[in-house]
py3Dmol code that shows the C-alpha trace and the ligand (Angstrom):
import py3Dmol

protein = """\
ATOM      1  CA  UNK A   1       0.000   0.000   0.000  1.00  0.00           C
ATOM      2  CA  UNK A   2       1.299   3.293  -0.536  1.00  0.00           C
ATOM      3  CA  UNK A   3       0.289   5.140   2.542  1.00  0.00           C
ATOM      4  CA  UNK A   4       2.198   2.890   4.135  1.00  0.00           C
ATOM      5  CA  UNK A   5       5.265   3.886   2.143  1.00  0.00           C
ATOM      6  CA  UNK A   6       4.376   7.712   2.615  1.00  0.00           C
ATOM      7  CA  UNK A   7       4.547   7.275   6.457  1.00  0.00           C
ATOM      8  CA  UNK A   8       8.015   5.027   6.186  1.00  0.00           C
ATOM      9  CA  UNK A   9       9.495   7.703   4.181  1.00  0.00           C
ATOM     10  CA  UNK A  10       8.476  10.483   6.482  1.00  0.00           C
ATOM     11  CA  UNK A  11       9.631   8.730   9.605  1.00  0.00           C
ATOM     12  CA  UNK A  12      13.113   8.381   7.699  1.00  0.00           C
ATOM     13  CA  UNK A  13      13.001  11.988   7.014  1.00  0.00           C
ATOM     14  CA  UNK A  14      12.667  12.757  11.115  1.00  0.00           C
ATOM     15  CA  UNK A  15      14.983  10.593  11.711  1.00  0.00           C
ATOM     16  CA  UNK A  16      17.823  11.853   9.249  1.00  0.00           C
ATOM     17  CA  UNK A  17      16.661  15.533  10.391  1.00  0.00           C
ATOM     18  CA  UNK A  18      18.523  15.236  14.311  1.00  0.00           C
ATOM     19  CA  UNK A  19      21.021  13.507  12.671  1.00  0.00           C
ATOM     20  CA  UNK A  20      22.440  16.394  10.385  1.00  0.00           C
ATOM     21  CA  UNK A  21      21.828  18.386  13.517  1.00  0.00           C
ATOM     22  CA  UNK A  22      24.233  16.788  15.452  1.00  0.00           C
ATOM     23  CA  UNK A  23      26.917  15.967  12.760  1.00  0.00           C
ATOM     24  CA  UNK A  24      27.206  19.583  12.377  1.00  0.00           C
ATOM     25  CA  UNK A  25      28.050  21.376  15.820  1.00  0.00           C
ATOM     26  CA  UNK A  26      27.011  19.212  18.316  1.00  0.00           C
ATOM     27  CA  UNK A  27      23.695  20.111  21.076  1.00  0.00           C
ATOM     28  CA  UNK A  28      25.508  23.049  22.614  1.00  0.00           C
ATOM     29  CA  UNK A  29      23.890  24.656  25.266  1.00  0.00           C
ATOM     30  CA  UNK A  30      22.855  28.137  22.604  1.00  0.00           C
ATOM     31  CA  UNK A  31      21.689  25.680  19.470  1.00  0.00           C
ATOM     32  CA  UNK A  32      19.101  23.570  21.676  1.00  0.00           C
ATOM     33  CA  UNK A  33      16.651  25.872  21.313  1.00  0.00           C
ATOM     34  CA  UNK A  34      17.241  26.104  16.845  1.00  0.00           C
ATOM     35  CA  UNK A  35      17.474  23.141  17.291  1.00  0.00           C
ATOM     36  CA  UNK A  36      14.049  22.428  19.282  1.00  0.00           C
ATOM     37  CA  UNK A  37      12.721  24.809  16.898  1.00  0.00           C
ATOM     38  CA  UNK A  38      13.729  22.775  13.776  1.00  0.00           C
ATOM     39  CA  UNK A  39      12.250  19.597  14.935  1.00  0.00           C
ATOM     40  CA  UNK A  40       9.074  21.600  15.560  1.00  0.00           C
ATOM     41  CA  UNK A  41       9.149  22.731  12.235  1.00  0.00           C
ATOM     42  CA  UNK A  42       9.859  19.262  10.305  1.00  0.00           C
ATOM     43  CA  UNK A  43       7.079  18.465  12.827  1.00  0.00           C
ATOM     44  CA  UNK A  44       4.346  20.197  11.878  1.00  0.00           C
ATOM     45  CA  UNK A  45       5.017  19.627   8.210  1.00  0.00           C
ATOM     46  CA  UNK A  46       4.670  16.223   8.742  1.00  0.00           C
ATOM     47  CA  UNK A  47       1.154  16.785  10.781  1.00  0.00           C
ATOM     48  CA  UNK A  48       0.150  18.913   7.555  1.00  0.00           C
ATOM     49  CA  UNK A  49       1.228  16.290   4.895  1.00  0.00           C
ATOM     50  CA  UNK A  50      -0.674  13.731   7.052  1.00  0.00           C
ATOM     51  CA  UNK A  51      -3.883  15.507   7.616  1.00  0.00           C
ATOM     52  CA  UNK A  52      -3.874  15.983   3.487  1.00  0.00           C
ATOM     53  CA  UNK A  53      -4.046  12.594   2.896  1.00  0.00           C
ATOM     54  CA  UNK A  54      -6.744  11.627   5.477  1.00  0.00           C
ATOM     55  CA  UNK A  55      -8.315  14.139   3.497  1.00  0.00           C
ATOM     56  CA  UNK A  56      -7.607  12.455   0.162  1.00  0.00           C
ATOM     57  CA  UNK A  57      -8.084   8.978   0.839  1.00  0.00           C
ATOM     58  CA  UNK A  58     -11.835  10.175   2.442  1.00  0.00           C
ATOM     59  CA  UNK A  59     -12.137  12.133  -0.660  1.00  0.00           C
ATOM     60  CA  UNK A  60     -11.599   8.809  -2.300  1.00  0.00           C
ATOM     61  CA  UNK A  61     -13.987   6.804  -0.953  1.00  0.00           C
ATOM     62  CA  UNK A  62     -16.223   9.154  -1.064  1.00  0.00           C
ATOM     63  CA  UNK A  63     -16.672   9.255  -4.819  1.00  0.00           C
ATOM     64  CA  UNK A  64     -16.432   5.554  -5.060  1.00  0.00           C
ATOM     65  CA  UNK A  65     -19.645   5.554  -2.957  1.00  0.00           C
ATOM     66  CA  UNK A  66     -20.931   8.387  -5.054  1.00  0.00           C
ATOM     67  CA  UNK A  67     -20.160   7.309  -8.448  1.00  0.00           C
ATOM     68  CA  UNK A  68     -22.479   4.273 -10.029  1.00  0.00           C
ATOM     69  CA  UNK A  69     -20.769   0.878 -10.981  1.00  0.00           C
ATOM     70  CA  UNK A  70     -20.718   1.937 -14.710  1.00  0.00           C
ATOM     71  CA  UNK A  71     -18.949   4.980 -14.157  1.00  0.00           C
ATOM     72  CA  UNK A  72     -16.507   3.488 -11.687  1.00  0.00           C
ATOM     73  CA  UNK A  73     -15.618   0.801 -14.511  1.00  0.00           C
ATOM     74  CA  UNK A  74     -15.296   3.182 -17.161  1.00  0.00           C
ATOM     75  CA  UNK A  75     -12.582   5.411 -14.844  1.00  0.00           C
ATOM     76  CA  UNK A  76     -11.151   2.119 -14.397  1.00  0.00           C
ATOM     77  CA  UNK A  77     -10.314   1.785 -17.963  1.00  0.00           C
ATOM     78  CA  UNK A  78      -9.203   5.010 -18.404  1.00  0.00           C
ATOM     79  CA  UNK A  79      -6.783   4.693 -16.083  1.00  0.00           C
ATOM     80  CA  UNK A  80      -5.451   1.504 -17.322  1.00  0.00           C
ATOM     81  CA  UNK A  81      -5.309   3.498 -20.607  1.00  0.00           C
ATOM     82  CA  UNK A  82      -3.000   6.142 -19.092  1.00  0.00           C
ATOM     83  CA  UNK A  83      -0.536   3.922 -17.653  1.00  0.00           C
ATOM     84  CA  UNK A  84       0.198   2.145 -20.396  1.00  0.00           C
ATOM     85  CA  UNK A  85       1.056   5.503 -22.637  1.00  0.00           C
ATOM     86  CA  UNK A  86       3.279   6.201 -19.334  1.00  0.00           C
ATOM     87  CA  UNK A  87       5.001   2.827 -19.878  1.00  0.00           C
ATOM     88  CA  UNK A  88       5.269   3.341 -23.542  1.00  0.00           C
ATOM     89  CA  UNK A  89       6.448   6.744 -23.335  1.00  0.00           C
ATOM     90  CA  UNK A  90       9.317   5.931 -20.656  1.00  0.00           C
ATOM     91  CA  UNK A  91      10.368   2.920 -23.101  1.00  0.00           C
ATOM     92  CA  UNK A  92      11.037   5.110 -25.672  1.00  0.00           C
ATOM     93  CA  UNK A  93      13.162   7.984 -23.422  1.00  0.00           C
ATOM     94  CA  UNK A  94      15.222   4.954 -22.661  1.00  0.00           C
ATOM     95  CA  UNK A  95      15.882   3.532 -25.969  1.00  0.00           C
ATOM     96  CA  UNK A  96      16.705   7.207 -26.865  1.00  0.00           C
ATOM     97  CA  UNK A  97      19.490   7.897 -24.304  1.00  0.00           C
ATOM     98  CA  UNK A  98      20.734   4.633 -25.619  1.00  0.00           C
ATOM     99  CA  UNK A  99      20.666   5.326 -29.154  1.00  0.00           C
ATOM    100  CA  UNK A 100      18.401   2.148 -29.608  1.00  0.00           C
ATOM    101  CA  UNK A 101      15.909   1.238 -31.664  1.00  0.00           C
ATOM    102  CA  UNK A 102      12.973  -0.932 -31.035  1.00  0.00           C
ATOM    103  CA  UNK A 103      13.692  -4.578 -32.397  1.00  0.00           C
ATOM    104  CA  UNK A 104      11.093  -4.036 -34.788  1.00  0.00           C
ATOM    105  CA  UNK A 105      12.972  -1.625 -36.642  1.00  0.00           C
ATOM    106  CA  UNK A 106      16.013  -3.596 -36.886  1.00  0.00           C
ATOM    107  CA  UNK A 107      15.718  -4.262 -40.560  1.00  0.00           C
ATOM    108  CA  UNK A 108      16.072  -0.585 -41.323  1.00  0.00           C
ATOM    109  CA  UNK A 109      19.297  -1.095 -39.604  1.00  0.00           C
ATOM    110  CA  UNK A 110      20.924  -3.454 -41.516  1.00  0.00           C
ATOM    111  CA  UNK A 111      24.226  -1.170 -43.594  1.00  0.00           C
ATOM    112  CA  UNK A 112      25.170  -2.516 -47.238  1.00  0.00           C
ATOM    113  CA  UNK A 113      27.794  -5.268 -47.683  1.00  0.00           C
ATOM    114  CA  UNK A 114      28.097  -8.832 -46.499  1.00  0.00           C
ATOM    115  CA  UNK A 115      31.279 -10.587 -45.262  1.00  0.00           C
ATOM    116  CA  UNK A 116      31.021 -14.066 -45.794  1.00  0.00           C
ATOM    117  CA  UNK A 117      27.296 -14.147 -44.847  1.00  0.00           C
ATOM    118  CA  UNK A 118      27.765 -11.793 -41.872  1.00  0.00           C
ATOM    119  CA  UNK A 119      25.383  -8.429 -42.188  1.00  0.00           C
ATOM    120  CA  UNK A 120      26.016  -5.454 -39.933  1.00  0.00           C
ATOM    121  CA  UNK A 121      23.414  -3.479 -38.088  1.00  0.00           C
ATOM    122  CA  UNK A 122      24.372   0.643 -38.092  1.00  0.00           C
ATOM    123  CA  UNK A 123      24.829   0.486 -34.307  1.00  0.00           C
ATOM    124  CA  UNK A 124      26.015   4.230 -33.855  1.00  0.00           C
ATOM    125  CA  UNK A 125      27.335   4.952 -30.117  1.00  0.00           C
ATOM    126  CA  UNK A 126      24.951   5.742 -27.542  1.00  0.00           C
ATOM    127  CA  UNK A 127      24.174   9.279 -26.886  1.00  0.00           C
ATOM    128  CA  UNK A 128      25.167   9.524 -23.411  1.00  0.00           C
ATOM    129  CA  UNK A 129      28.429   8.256 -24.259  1.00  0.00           C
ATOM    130  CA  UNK A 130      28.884  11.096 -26.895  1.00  0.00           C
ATOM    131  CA  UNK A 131      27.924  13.355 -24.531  1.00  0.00           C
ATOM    132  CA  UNK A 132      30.434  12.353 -21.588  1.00  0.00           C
ATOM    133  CA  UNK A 133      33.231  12.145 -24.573  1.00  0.00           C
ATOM    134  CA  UNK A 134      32.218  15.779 -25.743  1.00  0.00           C
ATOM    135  CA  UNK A 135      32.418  16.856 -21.367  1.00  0.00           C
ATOM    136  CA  UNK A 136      35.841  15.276 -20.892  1.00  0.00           C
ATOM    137  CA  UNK A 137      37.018  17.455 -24.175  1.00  0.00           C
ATOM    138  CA  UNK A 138      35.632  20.812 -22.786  1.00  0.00           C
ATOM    139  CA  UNK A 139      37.198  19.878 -19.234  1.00  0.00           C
ATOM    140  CA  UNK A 140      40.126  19.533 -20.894  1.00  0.00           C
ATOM    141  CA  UNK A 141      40.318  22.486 -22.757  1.00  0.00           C
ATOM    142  CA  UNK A 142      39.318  24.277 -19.795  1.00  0.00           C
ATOM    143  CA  UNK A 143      42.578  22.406 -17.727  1.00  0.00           C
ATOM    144  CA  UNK A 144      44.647  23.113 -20.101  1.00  0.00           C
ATOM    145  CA  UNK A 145      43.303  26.937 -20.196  1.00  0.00           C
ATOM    146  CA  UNK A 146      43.449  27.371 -16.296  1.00  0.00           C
ATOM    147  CA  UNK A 147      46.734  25.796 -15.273  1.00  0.00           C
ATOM    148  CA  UNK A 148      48.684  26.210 -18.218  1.00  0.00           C
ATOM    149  CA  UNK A 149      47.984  28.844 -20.190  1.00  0.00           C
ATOM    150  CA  UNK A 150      47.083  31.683 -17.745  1.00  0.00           C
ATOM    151  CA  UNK A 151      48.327  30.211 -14.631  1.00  0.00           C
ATOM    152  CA  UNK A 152      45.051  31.538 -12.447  1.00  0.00           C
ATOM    153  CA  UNK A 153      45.512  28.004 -10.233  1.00  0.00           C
ATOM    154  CA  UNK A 154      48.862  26.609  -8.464  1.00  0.00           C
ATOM    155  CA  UNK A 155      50.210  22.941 -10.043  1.00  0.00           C
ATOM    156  CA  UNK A 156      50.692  20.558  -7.717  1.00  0.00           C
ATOM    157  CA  UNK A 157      54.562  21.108  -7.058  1.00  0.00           C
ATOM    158  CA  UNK A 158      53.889  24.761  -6.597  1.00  0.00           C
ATOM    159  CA  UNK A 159      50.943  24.043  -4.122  1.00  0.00           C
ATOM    160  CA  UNK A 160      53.366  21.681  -2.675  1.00  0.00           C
ATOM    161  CA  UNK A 161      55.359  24.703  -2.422  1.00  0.00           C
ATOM    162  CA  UNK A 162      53.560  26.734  -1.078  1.00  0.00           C
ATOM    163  CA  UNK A 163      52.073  24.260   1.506  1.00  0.00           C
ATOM    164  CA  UNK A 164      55.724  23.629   2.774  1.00  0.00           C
ATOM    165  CA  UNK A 165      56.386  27.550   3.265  1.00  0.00           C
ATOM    166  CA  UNK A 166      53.281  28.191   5.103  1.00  0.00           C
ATOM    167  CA  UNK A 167      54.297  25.137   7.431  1.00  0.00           C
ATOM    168  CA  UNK A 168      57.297  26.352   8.025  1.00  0.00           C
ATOM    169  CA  UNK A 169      56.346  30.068   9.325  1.00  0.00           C
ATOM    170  CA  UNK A 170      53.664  28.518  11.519  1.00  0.00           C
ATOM    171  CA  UNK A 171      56.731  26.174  12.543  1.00  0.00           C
ATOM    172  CA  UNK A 172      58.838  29.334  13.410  1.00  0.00           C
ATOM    173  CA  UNK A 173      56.427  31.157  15.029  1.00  0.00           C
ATOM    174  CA  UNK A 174      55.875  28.118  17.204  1.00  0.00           C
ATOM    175  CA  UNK A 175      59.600  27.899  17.799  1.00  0.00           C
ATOM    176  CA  UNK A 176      59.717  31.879  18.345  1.00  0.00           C
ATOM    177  CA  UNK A 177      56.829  31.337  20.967  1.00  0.00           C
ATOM    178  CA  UNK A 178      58.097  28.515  23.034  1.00  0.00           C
ATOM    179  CA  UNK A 179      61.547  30.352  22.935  1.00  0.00           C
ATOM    180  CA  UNK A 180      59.654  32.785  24.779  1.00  0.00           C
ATOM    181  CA  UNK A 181      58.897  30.230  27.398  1.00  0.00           C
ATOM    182  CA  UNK A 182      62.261  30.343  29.275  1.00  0.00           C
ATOM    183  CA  UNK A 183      61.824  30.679  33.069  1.00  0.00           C
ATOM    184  CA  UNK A 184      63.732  30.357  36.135  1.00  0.00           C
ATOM    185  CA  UNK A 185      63.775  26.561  36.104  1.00  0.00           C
ATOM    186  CA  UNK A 186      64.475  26.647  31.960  1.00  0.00           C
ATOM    187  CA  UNK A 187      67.137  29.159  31.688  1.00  0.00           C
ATOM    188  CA  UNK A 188      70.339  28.634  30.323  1.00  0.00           C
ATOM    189  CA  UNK A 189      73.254  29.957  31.009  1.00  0.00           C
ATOM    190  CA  UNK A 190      75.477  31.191  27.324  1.00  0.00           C
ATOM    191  CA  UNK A 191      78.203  32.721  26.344  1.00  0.00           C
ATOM    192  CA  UNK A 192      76.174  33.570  22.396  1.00  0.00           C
ATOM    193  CA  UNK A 193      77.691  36.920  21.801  1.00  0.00           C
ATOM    194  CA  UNK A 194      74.101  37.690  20.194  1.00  0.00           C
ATOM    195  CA  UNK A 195      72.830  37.494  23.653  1.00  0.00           C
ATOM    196  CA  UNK A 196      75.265  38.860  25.669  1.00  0.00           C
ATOM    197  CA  UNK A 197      74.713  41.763  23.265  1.00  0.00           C
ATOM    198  CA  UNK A 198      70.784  42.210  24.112  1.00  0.00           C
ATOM    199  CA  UNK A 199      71.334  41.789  27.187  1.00  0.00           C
ATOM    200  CA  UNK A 200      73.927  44.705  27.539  1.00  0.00           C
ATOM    201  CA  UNK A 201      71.485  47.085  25.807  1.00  0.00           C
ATOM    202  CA  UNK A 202      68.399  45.703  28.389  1.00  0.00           C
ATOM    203  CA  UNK A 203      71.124  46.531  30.845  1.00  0.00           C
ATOM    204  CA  UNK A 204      72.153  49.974  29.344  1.00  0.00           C
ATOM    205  CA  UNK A 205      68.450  51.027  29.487  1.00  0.00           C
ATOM    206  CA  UNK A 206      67.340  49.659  32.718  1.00  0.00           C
ATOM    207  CA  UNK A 207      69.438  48.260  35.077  1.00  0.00           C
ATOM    208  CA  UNK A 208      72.765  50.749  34.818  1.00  0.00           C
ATOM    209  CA  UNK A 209      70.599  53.701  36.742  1.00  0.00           C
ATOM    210  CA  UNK A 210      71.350  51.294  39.918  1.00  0.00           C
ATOM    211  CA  UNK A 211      73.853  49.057  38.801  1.00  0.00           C
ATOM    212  CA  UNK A 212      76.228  51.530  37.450  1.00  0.00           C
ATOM    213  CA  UNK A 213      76.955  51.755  33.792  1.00  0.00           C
ATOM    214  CA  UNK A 214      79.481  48.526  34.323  1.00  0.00           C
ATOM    215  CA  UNK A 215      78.047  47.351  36.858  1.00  0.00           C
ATOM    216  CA  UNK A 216      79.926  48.104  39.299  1.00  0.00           C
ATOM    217  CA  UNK A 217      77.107  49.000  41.789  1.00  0.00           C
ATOM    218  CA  UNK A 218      75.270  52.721  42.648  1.00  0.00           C
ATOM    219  CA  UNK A 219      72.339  51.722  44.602  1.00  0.00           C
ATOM    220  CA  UNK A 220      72.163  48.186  43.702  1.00  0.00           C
ATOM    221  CA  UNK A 221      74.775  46.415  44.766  1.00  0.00           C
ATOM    222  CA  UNK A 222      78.151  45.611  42.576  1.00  0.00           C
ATOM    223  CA  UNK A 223      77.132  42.847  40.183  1.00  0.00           C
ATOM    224  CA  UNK A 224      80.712  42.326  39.054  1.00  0.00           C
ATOM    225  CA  UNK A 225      82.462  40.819  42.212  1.00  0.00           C
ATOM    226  CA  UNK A 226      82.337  37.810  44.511  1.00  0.00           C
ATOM    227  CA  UNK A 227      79.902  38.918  46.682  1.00  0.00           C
ATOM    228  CA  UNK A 228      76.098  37.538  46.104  1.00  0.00           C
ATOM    229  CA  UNK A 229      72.864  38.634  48.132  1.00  0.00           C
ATOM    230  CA  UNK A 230      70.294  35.886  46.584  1.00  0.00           C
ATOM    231  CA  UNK A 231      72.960  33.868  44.660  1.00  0.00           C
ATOM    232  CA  UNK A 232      75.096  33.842  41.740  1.00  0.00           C
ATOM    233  CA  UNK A 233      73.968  30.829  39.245  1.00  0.00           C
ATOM    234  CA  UNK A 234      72.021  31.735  36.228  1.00  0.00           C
ATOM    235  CA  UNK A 235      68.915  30.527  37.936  1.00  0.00           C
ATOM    236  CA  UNK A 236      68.921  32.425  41.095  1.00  0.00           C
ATOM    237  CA  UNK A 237      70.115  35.491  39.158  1.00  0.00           C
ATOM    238  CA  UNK A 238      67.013  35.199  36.843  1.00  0.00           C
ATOM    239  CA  UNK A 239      64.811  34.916  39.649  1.00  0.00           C
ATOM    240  CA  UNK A 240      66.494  37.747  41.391  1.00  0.00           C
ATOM    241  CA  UNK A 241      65.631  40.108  38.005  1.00  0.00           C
ATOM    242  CA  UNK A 242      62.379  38.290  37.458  1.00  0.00           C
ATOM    243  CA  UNK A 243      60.941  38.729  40.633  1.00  0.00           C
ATOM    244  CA  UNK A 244      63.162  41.405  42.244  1.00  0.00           C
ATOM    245  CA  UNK A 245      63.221  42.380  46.066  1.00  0.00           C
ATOM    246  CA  UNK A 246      60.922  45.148  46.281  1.00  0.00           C
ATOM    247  CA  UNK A 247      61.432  45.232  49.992  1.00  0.00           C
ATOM    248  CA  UNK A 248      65.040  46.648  49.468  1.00  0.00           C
ATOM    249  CA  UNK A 249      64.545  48.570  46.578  1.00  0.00           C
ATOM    250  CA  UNK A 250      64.982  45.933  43.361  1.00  0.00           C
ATOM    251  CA  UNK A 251      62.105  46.059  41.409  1.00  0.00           C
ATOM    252  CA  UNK A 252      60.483  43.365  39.690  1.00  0.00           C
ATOM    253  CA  UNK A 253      60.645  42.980  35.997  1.00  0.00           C
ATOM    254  CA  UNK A 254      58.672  39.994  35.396  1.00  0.00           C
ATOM    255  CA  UNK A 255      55.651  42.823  33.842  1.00  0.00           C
ATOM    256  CA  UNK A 256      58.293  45.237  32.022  1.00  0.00           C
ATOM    257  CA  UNK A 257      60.648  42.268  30.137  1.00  0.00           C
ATOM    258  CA  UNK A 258      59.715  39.328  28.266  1.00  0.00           C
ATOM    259  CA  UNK A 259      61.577  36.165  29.570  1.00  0.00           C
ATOM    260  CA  UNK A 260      63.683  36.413  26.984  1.00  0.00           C
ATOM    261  CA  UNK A 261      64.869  39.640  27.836  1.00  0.00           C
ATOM    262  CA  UNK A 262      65.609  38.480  31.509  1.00  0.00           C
ATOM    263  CA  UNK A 263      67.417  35.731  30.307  1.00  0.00           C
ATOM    264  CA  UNK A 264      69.750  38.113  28.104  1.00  0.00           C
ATOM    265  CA  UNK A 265      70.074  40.076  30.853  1.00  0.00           C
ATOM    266  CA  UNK A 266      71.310  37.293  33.559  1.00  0.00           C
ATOM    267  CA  UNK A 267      73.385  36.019  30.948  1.00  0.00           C
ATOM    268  CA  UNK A 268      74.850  39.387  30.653  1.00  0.00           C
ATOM    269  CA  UNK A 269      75.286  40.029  34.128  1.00  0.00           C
ATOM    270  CA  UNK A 270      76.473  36.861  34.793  1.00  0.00           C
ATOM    271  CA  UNK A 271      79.396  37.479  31.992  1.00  0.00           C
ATOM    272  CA  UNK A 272      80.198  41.096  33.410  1.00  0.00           C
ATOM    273  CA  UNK A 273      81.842  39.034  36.402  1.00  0.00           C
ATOM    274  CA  UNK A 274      85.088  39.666  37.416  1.00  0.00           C
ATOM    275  CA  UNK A 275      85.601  42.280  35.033  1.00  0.00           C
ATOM    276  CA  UNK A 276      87.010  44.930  38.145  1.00  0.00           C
ATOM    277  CA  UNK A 277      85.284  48.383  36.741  1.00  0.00           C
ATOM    278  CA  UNK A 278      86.466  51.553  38.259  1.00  0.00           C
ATOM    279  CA  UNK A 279      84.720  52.977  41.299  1.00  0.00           C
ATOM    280  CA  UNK A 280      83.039  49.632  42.821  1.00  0.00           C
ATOM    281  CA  UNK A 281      80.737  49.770  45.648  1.00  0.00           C
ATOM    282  CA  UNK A 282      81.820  48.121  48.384  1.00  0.00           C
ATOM    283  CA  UNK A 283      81.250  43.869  48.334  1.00  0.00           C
ATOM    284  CA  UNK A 284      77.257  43.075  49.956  1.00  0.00           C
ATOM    285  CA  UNK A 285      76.025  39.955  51.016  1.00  0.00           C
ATOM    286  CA  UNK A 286      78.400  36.362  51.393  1.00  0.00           C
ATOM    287  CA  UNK A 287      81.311  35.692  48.769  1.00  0.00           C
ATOM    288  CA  UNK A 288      80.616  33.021  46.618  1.00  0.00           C
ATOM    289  CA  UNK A 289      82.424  30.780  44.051  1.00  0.00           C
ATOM    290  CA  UNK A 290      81.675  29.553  40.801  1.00  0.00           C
ATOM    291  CA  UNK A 291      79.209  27.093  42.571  1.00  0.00           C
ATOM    292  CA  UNK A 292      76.528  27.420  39.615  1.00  0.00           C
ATOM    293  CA  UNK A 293      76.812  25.533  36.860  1.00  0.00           C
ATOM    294  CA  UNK A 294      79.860  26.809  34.963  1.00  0.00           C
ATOM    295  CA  UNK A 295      79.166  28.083  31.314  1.00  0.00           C
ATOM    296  CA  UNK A 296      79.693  25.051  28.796  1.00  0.00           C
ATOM    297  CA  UNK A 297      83.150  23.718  28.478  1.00  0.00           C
ATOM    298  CA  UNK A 298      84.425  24.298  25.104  1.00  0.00           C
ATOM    299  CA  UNK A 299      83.815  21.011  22.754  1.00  0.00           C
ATOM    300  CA  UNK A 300      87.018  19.461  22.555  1.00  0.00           C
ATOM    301  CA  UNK A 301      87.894  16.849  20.298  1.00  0.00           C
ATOM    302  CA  UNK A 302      87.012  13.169  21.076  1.00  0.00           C
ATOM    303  CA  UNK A 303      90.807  11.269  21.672  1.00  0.00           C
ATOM    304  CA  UNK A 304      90.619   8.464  19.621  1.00  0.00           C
ATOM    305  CA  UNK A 305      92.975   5.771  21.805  1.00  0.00           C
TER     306      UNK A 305
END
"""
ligand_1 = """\
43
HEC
C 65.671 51.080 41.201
C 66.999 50.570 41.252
C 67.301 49.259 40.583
C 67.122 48.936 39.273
C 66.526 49.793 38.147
C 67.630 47.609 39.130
N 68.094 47.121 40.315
Fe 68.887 45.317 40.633
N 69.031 45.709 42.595
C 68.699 46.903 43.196
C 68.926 46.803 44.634
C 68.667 47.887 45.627
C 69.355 45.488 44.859
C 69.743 44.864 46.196
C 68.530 44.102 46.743
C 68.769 43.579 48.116
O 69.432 44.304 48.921
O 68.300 42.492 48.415
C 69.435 44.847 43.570
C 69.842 43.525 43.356
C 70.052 42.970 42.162
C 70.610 41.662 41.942
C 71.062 40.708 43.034
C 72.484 40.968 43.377
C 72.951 40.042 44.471
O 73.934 40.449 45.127
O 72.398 38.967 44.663
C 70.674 41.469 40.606
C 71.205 40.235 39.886
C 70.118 42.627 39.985
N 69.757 43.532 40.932
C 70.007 42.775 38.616
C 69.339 43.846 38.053
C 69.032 43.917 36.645
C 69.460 42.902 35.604
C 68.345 45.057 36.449
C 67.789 45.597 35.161
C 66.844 44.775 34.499
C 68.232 45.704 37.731
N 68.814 44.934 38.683
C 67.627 46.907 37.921
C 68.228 48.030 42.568
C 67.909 48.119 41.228
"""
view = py3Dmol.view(width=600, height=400)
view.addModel(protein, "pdb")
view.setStyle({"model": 0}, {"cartoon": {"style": "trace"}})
view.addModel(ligand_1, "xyz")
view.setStyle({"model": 1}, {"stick": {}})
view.zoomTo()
view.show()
């Protein structure tokens, strides 16, 4: 029965309706309510389409009930009548998208010339064949047009390309933003001239008010001798600058420098010891040795025995 088929189809269509939903965004907490909204929608449509065909099948009956026996008979036939042209019709768009004739015409077919008793039938090649052949041409020509002759799309090695050089500025910037992840625990202690060289212009600029142009101490203490307040390895020197001890007058720097900076910095102060500048304040806090981690010993070559 067809109503039957009707009502399958439409609880298929509910049912596929949700399921777009979800594949798209998920039931977040703002798209319940389209998404309550939607179902109400598909809903009532449904309510509508079902309500019309109550309506038609009563219809129906109705004129069955209404109509004499002779009438109904002669409807009959004329329906009958109609489906066959249908079925006749839809035969012959077939046969046409095939380029085939009805085996009734095959005599008509039949091309001059006979090969040892064989005949040939005039068989041309279906239309839709022609007509993909005649697509694949103008694709073609439009390929050739687009990617070789006026160059408006990249070819694959140049996408390639240009693929590889967008990777690798995301890959840098990544790099460039984890570099800028150095912290008390991370920091390194160099001897990279590049370094040393930011940090002396961080210093110039912000610490040599207090520090003394070399360092050799104005407020803040000498940073050049043996004598450490909060200690004298990379780390604790970092932290020191990082952090500072506002209590005594060192501010902090962790809001004004990026880590980076700080690390220049330490590394620069940390190189600026032992240098003996004129004028030095007088030694503060305990003396301390190289106890830190020394800078890297130079590479030397592996002895081969
Ligand atoms: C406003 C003045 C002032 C500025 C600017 C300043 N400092 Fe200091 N700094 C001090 C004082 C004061 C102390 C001593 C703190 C204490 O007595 O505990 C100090 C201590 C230090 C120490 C610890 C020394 C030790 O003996 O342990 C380091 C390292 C240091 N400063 C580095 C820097 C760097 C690097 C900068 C620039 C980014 C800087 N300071 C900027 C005033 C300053």
């Amino acid at each position: 029965m067809k109503l039957k088929r009707y009502i399958l189809a439409m609880f298929l269509a509910v049912g596929a309706v949700p399921a777009f939903a979800e594949g798209n965004d998920g039931l977040l907490s703002g798209e319940t309510m389209n998404y309550i909204g939607y179902g109400t929608i598909v809903a009532m449509l449904l309510l509508f389409i079902g309500v019309m065909l109550v309506l038609l099948r009563t219809f129906k009956t109705l004129t069955r009930i209404l109509l004499g026996p002779e009438d109904l008979k002669e409807a009959e036939e004329e329906k009958l009548a109609a489906k066959s042209q249908r079925k006749a019709t839809r035969g012959n768009l077939v046969n046409k998208l095939m380029s085939l004739r009805p085996m009734s015409e095959e005599g008509s077919l039949i091309m001059e010339g006979e090969y040892d008793g064989i005949k040939e039938l005039n068989n041309p090649t279906p239309a839709w064949f022609m007509v993909l052949f005649y697509v694949t041409i103008a694709f073609g020509v439009g390929y050739l047009l687009v990617y070789h002759v006026f160059k408006s799309a990249p070819l694959q090695y140049e996408e390639y390309r240009n693929d590889m050089a967008a990777a690798a500025k995301e890959k840098a910037a990544m790099l460039a933003k984890s570099a800028n992840l150095v912290d008390e625990n991370t920091v390194k202690l160099t001897t990279d001239p590049a370094v040393l060289a930011n940090g002396k212009s961080v210093f110039t600029t912000r610490c040599a008010p207090c520090h003394g142009d070399h360092g050799q101490g104005v407020v803040g203490p000498n940073l050049t001798d043996d004598y450490w307040l909060h200690g004298n390895t990379i780390k604790d020197v970092f932290k020191t600058i990082e952090y500072g001890v506002p209590s005594k007058g060192m501010p902090t720097w962790e809001s004004q420098l990026t880590p980076v900076q700080i690390s220049d910095v330490a590394n620069y102060v940390k190189s600026i010891h032992g240098t003996n500048p004129a004028n030095p304040k007088e030694p503060q806090g305990t003396k301390m040795t190289e106890a830190g981690p020394a800078a890297p010993a130079p590479k030397t070559a592996m002895k081969i025995k």
